[in-house]
C-alpha positions as CSV (number, residue, x, y, z in Angstrom):
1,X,0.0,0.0,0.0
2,X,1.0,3.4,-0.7
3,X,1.9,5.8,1.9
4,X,0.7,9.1,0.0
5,X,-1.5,9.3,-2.9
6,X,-2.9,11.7,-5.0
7,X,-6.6,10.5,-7.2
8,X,-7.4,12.4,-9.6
9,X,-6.8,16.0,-7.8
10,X,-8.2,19.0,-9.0
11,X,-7.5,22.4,-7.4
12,X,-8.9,26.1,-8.7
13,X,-8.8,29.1,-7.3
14,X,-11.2,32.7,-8.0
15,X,-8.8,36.2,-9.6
16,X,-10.1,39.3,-9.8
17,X,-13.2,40.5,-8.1
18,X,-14.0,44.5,-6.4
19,X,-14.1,46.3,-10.0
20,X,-13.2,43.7,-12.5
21,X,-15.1,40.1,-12.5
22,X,-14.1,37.0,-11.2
23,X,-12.5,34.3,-13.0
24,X,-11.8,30.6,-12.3
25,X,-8.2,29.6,-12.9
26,X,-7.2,25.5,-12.7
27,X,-3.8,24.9,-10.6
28,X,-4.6,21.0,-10.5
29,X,-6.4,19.4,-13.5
30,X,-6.6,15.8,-12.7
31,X,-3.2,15.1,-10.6
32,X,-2.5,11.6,-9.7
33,X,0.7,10.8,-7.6
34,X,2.5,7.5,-5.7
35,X,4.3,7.8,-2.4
36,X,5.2,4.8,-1.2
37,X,6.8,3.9,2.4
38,X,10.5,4.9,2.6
39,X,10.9,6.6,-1.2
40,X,10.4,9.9,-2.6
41,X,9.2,11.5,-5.0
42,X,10.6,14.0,-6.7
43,X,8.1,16.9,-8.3
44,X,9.3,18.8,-11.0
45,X,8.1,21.6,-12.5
46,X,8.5,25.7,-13.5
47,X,6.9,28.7,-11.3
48,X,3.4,28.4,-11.6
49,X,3.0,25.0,-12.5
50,X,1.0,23.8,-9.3
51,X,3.5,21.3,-7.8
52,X,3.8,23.9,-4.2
53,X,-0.4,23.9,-4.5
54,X,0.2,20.1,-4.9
55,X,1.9,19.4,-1.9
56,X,-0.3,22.0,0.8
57,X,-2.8,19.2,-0.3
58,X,-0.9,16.7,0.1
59,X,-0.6,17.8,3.6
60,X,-4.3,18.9,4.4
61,X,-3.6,22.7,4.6
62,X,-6.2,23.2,1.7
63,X,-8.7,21.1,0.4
64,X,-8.9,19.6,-3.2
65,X,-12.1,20.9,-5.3
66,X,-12.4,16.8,-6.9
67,X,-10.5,13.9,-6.6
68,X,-8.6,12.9,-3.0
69,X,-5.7,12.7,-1.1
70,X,-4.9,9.5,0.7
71,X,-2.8,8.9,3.4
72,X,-2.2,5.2,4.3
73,X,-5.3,4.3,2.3
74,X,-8.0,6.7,3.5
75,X,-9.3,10.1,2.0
76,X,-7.9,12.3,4.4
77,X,-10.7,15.1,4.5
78,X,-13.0,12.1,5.7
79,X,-11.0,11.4,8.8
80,X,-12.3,11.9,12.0
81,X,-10.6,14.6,14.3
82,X,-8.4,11.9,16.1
83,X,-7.4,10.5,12.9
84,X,-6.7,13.8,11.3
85,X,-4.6,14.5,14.3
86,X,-2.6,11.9,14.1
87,X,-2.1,12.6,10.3
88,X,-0.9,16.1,10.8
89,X,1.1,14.6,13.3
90,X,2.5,12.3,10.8
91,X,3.5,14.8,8.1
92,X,5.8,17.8,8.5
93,X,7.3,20.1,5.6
94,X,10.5,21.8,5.0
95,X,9.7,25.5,3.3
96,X,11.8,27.2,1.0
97,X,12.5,30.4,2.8
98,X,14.3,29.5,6.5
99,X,14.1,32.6,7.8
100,X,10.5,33.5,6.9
101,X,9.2,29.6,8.1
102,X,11.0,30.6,11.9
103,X,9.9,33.5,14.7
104,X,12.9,35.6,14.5
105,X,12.7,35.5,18.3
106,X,12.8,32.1,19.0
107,X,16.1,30.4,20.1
108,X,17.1,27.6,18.1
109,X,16.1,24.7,20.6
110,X,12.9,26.5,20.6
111,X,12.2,26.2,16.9
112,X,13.1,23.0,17.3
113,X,10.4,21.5,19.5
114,X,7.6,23.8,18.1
115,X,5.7,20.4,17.6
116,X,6.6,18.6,20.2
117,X,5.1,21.6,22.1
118,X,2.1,21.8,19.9
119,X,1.4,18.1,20.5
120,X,2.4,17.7,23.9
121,X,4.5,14.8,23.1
122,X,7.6,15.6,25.5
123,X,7.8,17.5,28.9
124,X,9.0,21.1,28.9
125,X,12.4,20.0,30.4
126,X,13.4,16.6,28.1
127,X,12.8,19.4,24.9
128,X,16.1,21.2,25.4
129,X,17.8,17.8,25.2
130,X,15.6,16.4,22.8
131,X,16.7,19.5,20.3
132,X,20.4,18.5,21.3
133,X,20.1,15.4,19.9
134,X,18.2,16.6,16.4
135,X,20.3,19.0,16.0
136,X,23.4,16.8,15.9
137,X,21.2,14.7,13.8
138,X,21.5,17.6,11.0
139,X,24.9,18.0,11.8
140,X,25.1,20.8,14.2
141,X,26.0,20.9,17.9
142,X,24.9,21.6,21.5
143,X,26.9,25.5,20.9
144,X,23.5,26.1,18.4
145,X,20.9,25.4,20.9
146,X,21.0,29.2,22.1
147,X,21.0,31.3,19.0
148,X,18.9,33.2,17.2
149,X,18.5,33.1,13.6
150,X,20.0,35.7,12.5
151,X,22.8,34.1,13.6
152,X,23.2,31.3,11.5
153,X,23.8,30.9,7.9
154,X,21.1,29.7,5.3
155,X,22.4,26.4,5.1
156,X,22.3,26.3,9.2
157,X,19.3,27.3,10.0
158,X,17.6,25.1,6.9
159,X,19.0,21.9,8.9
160,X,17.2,23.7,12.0
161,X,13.8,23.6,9.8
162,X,15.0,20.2,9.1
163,X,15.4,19.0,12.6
164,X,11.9,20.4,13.7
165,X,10.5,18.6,11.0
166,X,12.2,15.4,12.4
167,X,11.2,16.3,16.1
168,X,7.5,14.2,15.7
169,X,9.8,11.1,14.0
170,X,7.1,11.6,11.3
171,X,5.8,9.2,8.5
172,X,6.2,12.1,6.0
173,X,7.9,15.1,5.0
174,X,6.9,17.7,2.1
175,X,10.4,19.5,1.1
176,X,8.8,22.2,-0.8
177,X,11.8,24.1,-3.1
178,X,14.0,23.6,0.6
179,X,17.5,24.1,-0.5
180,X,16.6,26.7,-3.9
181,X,17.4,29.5,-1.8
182,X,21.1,28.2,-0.7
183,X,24.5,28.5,-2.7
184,X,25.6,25.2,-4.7
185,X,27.6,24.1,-2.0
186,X,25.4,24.4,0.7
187,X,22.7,22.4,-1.6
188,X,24.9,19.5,-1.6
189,X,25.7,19.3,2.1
190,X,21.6,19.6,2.5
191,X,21.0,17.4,0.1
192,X,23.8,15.2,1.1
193,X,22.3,15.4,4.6
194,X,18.9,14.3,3.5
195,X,20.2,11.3,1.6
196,X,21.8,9.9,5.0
197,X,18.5,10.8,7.0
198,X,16.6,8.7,4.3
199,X,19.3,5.6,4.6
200,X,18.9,5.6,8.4
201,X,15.3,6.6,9.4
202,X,13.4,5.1,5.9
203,X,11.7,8.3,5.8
204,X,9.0,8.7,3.1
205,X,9.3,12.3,1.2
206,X,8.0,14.4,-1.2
207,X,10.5,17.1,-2.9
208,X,9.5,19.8,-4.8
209,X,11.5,21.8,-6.8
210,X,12.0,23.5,-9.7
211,X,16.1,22.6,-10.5
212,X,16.2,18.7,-12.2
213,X,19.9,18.3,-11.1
214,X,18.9,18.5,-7.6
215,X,15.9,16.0,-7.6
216,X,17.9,13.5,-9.6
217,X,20.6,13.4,-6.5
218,X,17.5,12.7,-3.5
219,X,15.2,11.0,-5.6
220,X,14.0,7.4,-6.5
221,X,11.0,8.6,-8.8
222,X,10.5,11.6,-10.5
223,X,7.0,13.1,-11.7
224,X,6.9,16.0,-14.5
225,X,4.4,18.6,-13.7
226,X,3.0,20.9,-16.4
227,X,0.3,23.1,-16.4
228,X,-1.2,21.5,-13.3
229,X,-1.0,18.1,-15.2
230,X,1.7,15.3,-14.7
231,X,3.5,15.0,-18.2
232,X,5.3,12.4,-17.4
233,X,6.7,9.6,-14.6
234,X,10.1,8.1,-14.4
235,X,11.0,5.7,-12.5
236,X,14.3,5.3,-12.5
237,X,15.9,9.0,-12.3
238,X,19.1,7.4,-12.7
239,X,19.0,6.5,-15.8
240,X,18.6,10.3,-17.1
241,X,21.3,11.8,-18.3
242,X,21.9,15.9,-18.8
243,X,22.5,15.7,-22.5
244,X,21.5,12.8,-25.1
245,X,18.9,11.4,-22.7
246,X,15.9,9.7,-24.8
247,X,13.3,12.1,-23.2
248,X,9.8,12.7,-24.9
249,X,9.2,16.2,-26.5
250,X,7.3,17.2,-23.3
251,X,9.7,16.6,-20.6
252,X,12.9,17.3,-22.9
253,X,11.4,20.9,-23.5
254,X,10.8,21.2,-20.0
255,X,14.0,19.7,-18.7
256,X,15.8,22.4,-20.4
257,X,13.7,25.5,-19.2
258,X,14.7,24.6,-16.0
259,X,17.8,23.5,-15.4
260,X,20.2,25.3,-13.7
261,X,23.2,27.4,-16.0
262,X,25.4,25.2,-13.6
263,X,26.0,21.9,-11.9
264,X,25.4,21.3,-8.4
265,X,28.9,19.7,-7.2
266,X,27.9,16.0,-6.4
267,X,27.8,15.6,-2.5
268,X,29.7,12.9,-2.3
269,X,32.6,15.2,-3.6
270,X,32.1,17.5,-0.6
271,X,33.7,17.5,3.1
272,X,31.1,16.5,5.8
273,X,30.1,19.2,7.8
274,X,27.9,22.4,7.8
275,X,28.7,25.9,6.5
C-alpha cells in the first residue's frame, strides 16, 4: 500500500473580483501521484505549475475541489478529528524560505520542539535535550541550541527547519523548493544530509522543486508537472542523463527551461560538515 496518494486531484482558485469580474483559474487538472513507504518523489516543475499547490494538499492545509488525497489508504478530508490528528502529526514540511518559516525570536532549541510543544508529546524540560540530539542529527551541535536566527547561515538554520521537521519522528515530510534558496555548495551538504536521513530513518518524502539536477541526486522517482498536469513519470531518475537522454518532446522541453546554468557539485565530492 502506498503511503501518500494523489486520485485524480483537482484544485482552482477565483482572480479578480472588487471592479473587475471574477474568474476561475485551474492549478490542478486531474493530478494523480504514488508515495510509497521509505521513497520519494521528486516533483518537478517551473513557477506556476502547481507542484507547491500540490503538496499544501498533500498535507491537508487546503482542500482539493475533486478527486482525494490519501494517506495510508483513507481520503484524508473524511477522517475523523483523532485520525486527522494523528495525520498532521504524521506529516511535516520543509519551506523554501528559512528565515521567513521561523519566529525571529525564537532560540534555536525552541524552533526545534515547536511540535513537540504543539502536541504535547515531551515534557517542557526533556525538549532542550531532545533539540540536542536533532540537531546533531542535521549536523550541528549543543553550541547552536542558544541562538537566534540571525545568527546562522542559510544552510544552518535550513538543517534547524529540518530537525523540527524530524522532532515528531514523522511518517512524512513535504520538502517544498527547501534548499533553492542556498548556494551550490550548501545544496549538496543539505541534500547530502537528506540522503543519509533517508538511509537511516526510511523516511518517506516528497520534494518539490524547480532545478532537475537537484531531484535526480535525492530521488527514487520523479514526476513531471506541467500546467497542473503530470506530463510524465520516471522511475528510474538514474538513468537520465543531462545531454542525449531519450526524453519525450514534453519533458525534454521542460528539462531544459529549468535547469540550472550550472551543476550542483555532487555531495559525495564534498567534506562532511555544515557551513
Amino acid at each position: 500500500m502506498n503511503l501518500i496518494e494523489m486520485r485524480k486531484v483537482r484544485k482552482s482558485y477565483r482572480q479578480g473580483g472588487f471592479l473587475g469580474s471574477r474568474t476561475s483559474v485551474d492549478v490542478l487538472r486531474g493530478v494523480d501521484l504514488e508515495i510509497p513507504p521509505g521513497r520519494c518523489l521528486g516533483l518537478l516543475g517551473t513557477s506556476g505549475c502547481g507542484k507547491s499547490t500540490a503538496g499544501r494538499l498533500i498535507l491537508g492545509l487546503e482542500k482539493p475541489d475533486g478527486g482525494g488525497v490519501y494517506y495510508k489508504g483513507h481520503n484524508i478530508q473524511t477522517l475523523n478529528s483523532e485520525d486527522k490528528r494523528r495525520f498532521r502529526r504524521n506529516s511535516q514540511v520543509v519551506f523554501q524560505n528559512s528565515h521567513g518559516s521561523v519566529n525571529p525570536r525564537f532560540k534555536a532549541w525552541t524552533i526545534v520542539c515547536e511540535p513537540l510543544t504543539y502536541f504535547g508529546k515531551t515534557r517542557k524540560t526533556e525538549q532542550r535535550e531532545k533539540a540536542a540530539m536533532l540537531l546533531k542529527t542535521v549536523g550541528l551541535s549543543e553550541r547552536d541550541l542558544d541562538k537566534l536566527p540571525h545568527q546562522f547561515s542559510g544552510g544552518e538554520l535550513q538543517r534547524v527547519c529540518i530537525a523540527r521537521a524530524l522532532a515528531l519522528d514523522p511518517d512524512f515530510i513535504v520538502f517544498d523548493e527547501a534548499v533553492s534558496s542556498l548556494d551550490m555548495y550548501n545544496q549538496s551538504l543539505v541534500l547530502e544530509l537528506l540522503s543519509s536521513l533517508k538511509k537511516e530513518t526510511g523516511m518517506t518524502s516528497l520534494f518539490i522543486s524547480h532545478d532537475l539536477r537537484v531531484l535526480l541526486k535525492i530521488s527514487d522517482s520523479l514526476a513531471i508537472m506541467d500546467k497542473g498536469r503530470i506530463s510524465s513519470l520516471v522511475k528510474d531518475p538514474s538513468d537520465l542523463e543531462f545531454s542525449g537522454g531519450m526524453f519525450d518532446p514534453a519533458f525534454q522541453e521542460l528539462a531544459r527551461s529549468v535547469l540550472p546554468s550550472e551543476p550542483v557539485p555532487r555531495p559525495e565530492s564534498m567534506r562532511m560538515g555544515y557551513s
